[in-house]
N, CA and C atoms as a LAMMPS dump frame, in Angstrom:
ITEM: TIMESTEP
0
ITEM: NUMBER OF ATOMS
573
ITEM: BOX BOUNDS ff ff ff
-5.0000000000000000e+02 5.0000000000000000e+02
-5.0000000000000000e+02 5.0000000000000000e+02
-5.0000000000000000e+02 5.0000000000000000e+02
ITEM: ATOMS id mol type element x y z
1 1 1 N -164.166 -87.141 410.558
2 1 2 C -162.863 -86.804 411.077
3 1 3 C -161.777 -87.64 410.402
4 2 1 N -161.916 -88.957 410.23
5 2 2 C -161.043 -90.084 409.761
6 2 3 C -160.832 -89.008 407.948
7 3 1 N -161.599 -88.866 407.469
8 3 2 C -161.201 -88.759 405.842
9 3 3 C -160.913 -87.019 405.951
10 4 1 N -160.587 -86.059 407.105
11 4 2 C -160.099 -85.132 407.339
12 4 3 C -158.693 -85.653 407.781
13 5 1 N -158.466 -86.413 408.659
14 5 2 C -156.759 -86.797 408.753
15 5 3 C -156.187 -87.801 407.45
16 6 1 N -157.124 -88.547 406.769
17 6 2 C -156.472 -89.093 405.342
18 6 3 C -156.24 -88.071 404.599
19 7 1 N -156.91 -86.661 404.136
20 7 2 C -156.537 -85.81 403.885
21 7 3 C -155.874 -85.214 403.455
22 8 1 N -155.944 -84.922 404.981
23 8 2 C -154.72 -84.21 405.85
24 8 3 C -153.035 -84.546 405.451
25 9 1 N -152.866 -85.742 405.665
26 9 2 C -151.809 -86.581 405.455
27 9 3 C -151.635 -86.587 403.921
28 10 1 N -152.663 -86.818 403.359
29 10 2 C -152.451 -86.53 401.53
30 10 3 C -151.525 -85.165 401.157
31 11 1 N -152.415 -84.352 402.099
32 11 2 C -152.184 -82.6 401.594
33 11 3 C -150.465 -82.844 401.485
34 12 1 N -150.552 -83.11 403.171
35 12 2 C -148.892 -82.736 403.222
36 12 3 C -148.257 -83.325 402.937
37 13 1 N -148.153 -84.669 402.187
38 13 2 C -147.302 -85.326 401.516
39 13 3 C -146.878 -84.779 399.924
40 14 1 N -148.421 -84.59 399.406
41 14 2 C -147.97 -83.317 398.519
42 14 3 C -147.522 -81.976 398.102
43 15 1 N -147.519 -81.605 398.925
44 15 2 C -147.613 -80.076 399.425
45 15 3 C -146.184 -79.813 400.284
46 16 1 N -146.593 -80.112 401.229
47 16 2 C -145.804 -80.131 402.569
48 16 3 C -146.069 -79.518 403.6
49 17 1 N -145.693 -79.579 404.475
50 17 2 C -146.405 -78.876 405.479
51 17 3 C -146.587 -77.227 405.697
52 18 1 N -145.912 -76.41 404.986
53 18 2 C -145.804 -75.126 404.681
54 18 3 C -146.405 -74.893 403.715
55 19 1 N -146.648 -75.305 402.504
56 19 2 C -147.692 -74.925 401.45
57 19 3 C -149.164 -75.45 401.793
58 20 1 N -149.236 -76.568 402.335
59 20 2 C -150.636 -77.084 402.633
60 20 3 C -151.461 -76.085 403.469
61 21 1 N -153.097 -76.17 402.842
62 21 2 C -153.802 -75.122 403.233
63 21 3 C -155.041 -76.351 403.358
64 22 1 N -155.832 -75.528 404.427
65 22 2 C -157.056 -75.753 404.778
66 22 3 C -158.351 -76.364 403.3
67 23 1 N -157.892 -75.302 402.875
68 23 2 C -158.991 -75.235 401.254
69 23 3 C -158.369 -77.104 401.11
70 24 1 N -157.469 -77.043 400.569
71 24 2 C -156.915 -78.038 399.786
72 24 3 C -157.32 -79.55 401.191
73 25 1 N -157.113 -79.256 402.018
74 25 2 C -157.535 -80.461 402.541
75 25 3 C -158.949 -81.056 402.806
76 26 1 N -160.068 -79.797 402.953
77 26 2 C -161.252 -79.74 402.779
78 26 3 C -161.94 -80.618 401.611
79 27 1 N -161.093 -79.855 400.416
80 27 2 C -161.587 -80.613 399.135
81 27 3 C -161.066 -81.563 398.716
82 28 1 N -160.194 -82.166 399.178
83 28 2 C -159.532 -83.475 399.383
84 28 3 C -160.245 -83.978 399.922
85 29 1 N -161.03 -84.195 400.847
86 29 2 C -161.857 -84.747 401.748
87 29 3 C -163.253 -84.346 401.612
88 30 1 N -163.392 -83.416 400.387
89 30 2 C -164.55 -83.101 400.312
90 30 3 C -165.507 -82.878 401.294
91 31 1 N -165.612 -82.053 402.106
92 31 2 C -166.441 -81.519 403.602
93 31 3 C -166.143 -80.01 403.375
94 32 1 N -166.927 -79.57 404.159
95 32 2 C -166.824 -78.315 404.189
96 32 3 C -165.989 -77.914 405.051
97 33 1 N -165.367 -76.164 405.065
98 33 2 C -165.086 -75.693 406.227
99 33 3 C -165.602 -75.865 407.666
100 34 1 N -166.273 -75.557 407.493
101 34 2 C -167.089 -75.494 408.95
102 34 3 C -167.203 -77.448 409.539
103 35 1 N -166.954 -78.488 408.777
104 35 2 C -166.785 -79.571 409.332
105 35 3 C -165.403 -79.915 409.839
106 36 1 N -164.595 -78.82 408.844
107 36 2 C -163.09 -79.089 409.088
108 36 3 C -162.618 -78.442 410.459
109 37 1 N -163.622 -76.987 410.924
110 37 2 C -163.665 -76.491 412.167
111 37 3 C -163.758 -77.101 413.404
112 38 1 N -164.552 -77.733 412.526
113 38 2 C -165.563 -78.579 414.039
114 38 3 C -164.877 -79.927 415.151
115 39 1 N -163.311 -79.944 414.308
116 39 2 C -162.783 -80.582 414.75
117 39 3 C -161.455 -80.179 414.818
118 40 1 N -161.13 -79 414.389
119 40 2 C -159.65 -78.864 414.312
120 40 3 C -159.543 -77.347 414.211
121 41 1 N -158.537 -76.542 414.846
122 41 2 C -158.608 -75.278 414.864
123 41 3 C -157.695 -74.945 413.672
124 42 1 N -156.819 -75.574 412.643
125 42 2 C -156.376 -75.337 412.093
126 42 3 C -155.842 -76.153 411.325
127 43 1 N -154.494 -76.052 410.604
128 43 2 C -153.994 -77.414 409.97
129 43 3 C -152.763 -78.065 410.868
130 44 1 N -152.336 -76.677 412.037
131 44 2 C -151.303 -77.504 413.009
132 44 3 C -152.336 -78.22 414.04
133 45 1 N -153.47 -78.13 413.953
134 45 2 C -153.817 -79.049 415.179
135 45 3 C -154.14 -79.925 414.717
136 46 1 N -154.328 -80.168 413.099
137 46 2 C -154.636 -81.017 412.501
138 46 3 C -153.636 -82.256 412.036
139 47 1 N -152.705 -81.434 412.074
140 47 2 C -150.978 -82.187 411.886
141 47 3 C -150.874 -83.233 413.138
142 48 1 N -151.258 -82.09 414.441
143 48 2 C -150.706 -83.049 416.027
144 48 3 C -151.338 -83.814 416.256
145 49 1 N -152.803 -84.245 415.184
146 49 2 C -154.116 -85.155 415.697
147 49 3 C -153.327 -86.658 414.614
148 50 1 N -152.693 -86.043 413.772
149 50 2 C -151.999 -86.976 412.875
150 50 3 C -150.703 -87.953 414.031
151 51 1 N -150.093 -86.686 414.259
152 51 2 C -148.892 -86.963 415.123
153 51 3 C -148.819 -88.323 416.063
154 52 1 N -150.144 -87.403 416.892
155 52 2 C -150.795 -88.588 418.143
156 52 3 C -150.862 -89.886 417.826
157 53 1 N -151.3 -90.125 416.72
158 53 2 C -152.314 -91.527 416.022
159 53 3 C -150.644 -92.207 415.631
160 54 1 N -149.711 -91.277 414.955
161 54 2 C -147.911 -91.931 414.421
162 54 3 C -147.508 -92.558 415.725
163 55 1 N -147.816 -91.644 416.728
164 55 2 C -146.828 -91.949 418.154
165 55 3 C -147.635 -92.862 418.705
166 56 1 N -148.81 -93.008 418.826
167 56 2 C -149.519 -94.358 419.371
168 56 3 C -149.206 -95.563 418.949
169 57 1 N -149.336 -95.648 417.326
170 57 2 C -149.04 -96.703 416.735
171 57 3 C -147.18 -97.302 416.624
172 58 1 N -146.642 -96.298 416.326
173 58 2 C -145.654 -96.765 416.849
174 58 3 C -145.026 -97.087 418.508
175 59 1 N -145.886 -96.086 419.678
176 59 2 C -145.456 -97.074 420.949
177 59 3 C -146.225 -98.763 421.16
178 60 1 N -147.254 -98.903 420.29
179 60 2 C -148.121 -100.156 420.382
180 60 3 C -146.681 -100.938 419.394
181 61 1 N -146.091 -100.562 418.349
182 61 2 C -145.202 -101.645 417.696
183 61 3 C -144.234 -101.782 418.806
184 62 1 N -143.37 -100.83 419.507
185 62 2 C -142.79 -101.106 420.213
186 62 3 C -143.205 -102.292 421.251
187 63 1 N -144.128 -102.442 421.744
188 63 2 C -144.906 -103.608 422.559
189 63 3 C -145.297 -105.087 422.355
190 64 1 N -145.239 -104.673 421.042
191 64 2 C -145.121 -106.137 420.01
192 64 3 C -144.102 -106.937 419.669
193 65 1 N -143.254 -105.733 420.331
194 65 2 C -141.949 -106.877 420.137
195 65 3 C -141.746 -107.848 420.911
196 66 1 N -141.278 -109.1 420.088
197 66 2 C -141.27 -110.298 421.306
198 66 3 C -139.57 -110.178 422.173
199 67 1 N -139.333 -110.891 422.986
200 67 2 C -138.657 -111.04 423.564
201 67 3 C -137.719 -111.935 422.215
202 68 1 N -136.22 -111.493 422.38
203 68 2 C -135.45 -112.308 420.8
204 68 3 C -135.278 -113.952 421.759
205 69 1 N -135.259 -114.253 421.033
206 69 2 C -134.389 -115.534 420.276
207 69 3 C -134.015 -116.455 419.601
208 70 1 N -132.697 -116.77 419.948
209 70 2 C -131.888 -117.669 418.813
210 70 3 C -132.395 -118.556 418.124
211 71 1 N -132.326 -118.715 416.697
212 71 2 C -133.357 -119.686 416.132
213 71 3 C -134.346 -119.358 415.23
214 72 1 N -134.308 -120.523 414.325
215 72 2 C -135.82 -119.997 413.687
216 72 3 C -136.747 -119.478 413.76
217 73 1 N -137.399 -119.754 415.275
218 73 2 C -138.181 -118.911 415.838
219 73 3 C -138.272 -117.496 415.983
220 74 1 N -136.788 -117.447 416.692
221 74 2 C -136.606 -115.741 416.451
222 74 3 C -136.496 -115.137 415.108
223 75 1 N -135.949 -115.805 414.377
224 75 2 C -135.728 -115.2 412.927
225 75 3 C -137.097 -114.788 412.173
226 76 1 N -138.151 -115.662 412.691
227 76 2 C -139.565 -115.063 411.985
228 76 3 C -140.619 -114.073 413.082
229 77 1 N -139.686 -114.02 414.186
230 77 2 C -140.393 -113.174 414.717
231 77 3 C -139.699 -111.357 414.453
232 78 1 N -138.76 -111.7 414.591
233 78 2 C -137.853 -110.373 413.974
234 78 3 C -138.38 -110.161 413.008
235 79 1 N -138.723 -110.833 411.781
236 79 2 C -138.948 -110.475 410.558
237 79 3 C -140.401 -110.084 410.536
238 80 1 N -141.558 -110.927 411.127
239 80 2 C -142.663 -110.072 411.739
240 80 3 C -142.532 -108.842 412.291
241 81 1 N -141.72 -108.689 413.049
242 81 2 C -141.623 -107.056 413.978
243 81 3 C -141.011 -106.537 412.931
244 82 1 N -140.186 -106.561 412.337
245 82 2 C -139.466 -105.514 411.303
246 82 3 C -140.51 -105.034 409.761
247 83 1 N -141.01 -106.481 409.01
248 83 2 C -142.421 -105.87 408.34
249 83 3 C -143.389 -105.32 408.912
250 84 1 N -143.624 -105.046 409.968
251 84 2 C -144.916 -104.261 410.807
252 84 3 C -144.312 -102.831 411.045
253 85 1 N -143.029 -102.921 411.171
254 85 2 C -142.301 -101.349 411.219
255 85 3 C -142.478 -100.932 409.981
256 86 1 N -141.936 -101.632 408.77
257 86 2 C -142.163 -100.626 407.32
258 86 3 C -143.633 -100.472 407.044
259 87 1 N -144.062 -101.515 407.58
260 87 2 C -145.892 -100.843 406.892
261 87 3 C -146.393 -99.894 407.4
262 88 1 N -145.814 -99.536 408.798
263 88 2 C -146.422 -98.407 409.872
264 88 3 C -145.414 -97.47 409.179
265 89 1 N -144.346 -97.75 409.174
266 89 2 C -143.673 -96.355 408.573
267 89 3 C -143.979 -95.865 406.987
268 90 1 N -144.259 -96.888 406.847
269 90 2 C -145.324 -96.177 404.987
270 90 3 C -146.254 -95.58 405.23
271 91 1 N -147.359 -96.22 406.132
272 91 2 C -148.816 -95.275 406.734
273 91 3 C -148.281 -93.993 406.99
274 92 1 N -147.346 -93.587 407.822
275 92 2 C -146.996 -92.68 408.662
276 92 3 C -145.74 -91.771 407.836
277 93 1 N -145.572 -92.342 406.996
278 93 2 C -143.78 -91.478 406.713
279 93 3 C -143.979 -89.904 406.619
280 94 1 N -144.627 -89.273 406.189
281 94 2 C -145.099 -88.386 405.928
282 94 3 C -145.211 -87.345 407.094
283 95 1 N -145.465 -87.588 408.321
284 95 2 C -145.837 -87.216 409.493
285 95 3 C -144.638 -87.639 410.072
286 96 1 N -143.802 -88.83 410.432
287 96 2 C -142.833 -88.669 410.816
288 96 3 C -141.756 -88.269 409.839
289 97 1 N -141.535 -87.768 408.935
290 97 2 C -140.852 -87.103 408.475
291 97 3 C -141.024 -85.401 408.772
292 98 1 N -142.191 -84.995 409.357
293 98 2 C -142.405 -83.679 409.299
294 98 3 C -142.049 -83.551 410.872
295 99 1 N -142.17 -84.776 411.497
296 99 2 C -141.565 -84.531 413.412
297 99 3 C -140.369 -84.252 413.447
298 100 1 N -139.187 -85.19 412.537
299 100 2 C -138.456 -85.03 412.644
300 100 3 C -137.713 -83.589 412.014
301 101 1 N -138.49 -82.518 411.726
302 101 2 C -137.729 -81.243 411.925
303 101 3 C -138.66 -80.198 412.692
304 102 1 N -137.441 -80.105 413.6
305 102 2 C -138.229 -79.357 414.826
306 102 3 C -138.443 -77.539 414.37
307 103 1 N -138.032 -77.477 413.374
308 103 2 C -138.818 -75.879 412.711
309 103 3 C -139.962 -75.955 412.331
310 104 1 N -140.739 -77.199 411.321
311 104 2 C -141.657 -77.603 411.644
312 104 3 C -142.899 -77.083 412.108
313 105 1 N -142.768 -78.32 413.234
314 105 2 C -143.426 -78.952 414.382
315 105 3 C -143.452 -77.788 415.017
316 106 1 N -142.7 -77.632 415.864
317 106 2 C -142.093 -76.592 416.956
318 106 3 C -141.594 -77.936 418.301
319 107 1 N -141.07 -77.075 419.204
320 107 2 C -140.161 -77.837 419.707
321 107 3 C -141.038 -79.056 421.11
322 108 1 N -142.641 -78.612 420.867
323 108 2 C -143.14 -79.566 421.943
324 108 3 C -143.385 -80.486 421.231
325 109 1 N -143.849 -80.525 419.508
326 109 2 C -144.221 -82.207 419.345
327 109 3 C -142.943 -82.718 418.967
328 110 1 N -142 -81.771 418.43
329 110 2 C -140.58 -82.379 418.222
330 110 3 C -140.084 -83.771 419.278
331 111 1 N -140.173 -82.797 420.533
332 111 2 C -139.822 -83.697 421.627
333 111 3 C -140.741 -84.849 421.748
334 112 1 N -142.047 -84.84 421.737
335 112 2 C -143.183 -86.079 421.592
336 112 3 C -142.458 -87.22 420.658
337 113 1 N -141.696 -86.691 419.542
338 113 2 C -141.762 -87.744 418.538
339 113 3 C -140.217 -88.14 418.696
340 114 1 N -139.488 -87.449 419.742
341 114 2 C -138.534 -88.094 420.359
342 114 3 C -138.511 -89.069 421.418
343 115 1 N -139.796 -88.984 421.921
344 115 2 C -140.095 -89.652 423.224
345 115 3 C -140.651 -91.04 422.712
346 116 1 N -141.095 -91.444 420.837
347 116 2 C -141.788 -92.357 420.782
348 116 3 C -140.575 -93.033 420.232
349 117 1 N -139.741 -92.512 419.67
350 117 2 C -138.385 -93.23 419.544
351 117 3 C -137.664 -93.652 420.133
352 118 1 N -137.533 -92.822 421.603
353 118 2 C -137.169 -93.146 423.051
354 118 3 C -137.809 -94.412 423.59
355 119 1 N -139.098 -94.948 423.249
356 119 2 C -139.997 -96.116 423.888
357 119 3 C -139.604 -96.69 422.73
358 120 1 N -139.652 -97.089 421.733
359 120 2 C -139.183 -98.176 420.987
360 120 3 C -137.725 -98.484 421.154
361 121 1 N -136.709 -97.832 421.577
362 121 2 C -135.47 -98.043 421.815
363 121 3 C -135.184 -98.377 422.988
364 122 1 N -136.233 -97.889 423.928
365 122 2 C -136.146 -98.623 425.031
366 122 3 C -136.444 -100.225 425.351
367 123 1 N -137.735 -100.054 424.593
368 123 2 C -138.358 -101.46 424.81
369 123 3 C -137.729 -102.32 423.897
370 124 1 N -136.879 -102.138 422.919
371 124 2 C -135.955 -103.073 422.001
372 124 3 C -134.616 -103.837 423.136
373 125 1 N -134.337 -102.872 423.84
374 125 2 C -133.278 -102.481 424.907
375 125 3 C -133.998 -103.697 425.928
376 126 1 N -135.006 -103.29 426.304
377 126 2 C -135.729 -104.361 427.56
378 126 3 C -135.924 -105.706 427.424
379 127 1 N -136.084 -105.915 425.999
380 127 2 C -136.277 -107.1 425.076
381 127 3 C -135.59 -108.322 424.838
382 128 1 N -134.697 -107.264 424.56
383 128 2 C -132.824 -107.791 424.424
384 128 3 C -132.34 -108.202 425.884
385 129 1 N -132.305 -107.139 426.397
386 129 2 C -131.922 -107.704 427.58
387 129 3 C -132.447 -109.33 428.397
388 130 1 N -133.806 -109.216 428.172
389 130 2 C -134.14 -110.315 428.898
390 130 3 C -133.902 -111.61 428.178
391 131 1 N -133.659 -111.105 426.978
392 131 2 C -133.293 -112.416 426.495
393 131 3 C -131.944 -112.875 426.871
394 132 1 N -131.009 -111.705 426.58
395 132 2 C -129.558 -112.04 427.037
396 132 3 C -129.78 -112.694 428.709
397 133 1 N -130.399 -112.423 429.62
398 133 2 C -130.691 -112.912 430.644
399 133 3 C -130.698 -114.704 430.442
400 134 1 N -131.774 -114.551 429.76
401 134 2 C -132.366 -116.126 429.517
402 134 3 C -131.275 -116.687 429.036
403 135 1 N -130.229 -116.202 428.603
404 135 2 C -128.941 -117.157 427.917
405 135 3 C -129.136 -116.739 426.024
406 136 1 N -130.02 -116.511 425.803
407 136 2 C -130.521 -116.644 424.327
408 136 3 C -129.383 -115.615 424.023
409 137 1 N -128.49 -114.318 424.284
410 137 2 C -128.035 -113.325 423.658
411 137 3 C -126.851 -113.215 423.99
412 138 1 N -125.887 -113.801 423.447
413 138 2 C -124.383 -113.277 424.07
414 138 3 C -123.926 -112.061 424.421
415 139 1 N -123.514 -111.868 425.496
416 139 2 C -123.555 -111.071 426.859
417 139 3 C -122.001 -110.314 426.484
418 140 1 N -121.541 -110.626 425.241
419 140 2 C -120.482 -109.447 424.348
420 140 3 C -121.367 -108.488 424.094
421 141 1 N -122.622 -108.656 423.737
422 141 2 C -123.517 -107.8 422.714
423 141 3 C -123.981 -106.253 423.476
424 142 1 N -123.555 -105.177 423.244
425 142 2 C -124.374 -104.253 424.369
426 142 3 C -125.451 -103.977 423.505
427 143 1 N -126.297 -104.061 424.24
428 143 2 C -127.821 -104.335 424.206
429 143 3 C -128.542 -102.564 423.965
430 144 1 N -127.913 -102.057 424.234
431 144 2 C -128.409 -100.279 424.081
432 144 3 C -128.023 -100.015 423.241
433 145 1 N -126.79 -100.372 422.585
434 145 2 C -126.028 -99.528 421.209
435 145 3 C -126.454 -100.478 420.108
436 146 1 N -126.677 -101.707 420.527
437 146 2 C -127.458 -102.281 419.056
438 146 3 C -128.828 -102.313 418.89
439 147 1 N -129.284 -101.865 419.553
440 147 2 C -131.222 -101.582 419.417
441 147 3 C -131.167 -100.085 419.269
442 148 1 N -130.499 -99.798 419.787
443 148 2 C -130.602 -98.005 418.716
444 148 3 C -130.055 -98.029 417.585
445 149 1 N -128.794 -98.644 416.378
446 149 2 C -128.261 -98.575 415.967
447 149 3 C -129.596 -99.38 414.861
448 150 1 N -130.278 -100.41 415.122
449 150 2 C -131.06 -101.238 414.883
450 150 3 C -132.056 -100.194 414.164
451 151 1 N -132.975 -99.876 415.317
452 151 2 C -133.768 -99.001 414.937
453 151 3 C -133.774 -97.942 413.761
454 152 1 N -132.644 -97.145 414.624
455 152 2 C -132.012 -95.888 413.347
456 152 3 C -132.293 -96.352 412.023
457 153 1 N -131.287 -97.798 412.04
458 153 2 C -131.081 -97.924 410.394
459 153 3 C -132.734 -98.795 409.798
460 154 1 N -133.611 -98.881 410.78
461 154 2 C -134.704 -99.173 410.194
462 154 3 C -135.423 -98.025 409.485
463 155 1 N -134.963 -97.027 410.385
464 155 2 C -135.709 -96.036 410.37
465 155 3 C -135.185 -94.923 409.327
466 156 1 N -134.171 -95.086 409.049
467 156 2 C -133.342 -94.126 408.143
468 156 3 C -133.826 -94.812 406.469
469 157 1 N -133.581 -96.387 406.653
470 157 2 C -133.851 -97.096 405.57
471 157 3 C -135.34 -96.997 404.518
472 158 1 N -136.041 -96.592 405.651
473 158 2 C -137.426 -96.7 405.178
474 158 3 C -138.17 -95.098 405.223
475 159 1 N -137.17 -94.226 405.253
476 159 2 C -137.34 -92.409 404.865
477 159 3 C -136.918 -92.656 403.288
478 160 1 N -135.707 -92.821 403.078
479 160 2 C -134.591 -93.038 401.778
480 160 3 C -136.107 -94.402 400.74
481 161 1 N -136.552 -95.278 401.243
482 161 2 C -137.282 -95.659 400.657
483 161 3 C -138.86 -95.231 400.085
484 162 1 N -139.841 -94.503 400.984
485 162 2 C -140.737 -93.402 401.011
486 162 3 C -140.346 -92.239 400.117
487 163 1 N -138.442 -91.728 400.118
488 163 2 C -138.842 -90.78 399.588
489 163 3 C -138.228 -90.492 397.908
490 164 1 N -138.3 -91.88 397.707
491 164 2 C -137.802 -92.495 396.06
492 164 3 C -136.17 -92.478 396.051
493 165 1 N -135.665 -92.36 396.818
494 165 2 C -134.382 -92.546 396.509
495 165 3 C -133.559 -94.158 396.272
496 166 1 N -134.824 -94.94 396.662
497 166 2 C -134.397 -96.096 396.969
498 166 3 C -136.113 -96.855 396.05
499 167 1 N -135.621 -97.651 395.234
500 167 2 C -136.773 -98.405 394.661
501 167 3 C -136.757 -99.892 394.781
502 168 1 N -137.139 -100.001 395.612
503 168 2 C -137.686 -101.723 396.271
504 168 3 C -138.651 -101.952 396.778
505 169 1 N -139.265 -103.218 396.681
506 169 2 C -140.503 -103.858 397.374
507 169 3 C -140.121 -104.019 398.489
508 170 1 N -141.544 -103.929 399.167
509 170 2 C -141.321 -104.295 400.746
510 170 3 C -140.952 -105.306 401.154
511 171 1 N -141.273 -106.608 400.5
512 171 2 C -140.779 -107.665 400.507
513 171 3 C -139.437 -107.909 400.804
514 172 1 N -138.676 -106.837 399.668
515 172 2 C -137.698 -106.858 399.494
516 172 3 C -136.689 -106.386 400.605
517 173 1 N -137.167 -105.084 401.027
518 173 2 C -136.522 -104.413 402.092
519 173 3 C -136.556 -105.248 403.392
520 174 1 N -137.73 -105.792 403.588
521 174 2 C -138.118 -106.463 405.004
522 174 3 C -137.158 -107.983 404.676
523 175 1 N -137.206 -108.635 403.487
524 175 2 C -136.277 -109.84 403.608
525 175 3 C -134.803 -109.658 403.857
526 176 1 N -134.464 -108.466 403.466
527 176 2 C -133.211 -107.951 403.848
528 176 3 C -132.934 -107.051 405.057
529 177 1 N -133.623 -106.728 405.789
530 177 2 C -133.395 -106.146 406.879
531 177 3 C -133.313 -106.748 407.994
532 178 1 N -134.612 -107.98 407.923
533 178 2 C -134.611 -108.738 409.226
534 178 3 C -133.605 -109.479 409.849
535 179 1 N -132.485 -110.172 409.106
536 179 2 C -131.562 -110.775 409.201
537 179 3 C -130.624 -109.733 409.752
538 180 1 N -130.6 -108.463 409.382
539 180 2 C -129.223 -108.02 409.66
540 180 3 C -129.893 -107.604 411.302
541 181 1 N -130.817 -107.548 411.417
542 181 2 C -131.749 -107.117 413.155
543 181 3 C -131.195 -108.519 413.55
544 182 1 N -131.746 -109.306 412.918
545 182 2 C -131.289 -110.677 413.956
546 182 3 C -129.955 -110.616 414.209
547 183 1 N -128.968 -110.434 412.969
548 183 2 C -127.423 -111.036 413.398
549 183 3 C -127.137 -109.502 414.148
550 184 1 N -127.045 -108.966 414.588
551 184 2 C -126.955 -107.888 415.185
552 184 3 C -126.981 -108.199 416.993
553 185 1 N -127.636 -109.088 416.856
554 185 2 C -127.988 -109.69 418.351
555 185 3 C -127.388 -110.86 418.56
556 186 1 N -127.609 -111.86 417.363
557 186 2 C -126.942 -113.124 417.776
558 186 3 C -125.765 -114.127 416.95
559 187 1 N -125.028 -112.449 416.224
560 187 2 C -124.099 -112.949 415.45
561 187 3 C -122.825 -112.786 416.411
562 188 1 N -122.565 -112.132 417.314
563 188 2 C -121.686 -111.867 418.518
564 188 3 C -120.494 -113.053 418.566
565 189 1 N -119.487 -112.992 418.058
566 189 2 C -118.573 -114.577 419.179
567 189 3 C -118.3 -114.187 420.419
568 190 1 N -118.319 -114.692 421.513
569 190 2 C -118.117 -115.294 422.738
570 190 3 C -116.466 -114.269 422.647
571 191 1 N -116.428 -113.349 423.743
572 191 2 C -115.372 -112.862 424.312
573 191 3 C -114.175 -113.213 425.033
């Protein structure tokens, strides 16, 4: 099943999800039809078995996030949570790039892969907050419009990077991103 969804994910990265065919993922994976049956009624159920595994792994990153703060400390933990987002979004770009158009998908996993964006923006949101609680987050900062705004541009950054428009190391992207996640939260002056 595992080297039917590596595949899988191959096909349609090359292909796309409208040209990709059964044949081609089979022999990509070298198995037969009838193994490719035996687990999947097609290549859309084969897509949503992909889907599932994107939206898991990204509500588990969402969970990993630590609570922020100020400080060195926070600065390498941000930068931990933010390289664990581009490596999951490299595994995955492919699949969340195909959620995000709901012609696609159709409009029930559409919404699924809105709902996993919804839990990471939430739990960025919950995060923040408690830190601003703890004193760690100046309480200028609204805490909903910069963890979505956060996200987005993680998330926008690392489509534009996946899909060659942008040529940098990860290194590169993640040393430059994490900082602007951090000051985003605790670059704020006092109101």
């Amino acid at each position: 099943m595992r080297r039917l969804l590596d595949a899988g994910r191959a096909v349609f990265e090359q292909r796309g999800f409208h040209s990709a065919r059964v044949d081609d993922i089979v022999a990509m994976a070298r198995t037969s039809h009838g193994t490719f049956y035996l687990y999947f009624a097609n290549k859309e159920d084969l897509f949503k078995a992909l889907a599932r595994d994107a939206m898991t792994e990204m509500g588990d990153l969402a969970d990993e996030l630590p609570i922020l703060e100020a400080g060195e400390a926070g600065r390498r933990s941000v930068r931990a949570w933010v390289a664990r987002f581009c490596d999951l979004y490299e595994t995955h770009a492919i699949v969340l790039r195909i959620l995000s158009d709901s012609d696609v998908v159709g409009s029930e996993l559409w919404s699924e892969g809105e709902k996993a964006l919804s839990r990471l923006t939430e739990t960025i949101h919950q995060r923040t907050e408690q830190a601003r609680r703890a004193g760690s987050i100046n309480p200028a900062v609204n805490v909903t419009l910069t963890a979505t705004a956060c996200l987005l541009m993680l998330e926008r950054f690392n489509t534009f990077l996946r899909s060659g428009m942008l040529e940098l190391s990860r290194d590169e992207v993640v040393d430059t991103l994490a900082p602007i996640v951090y000051a985003a939260f605790f670059s704020v002056e006092p109101a």
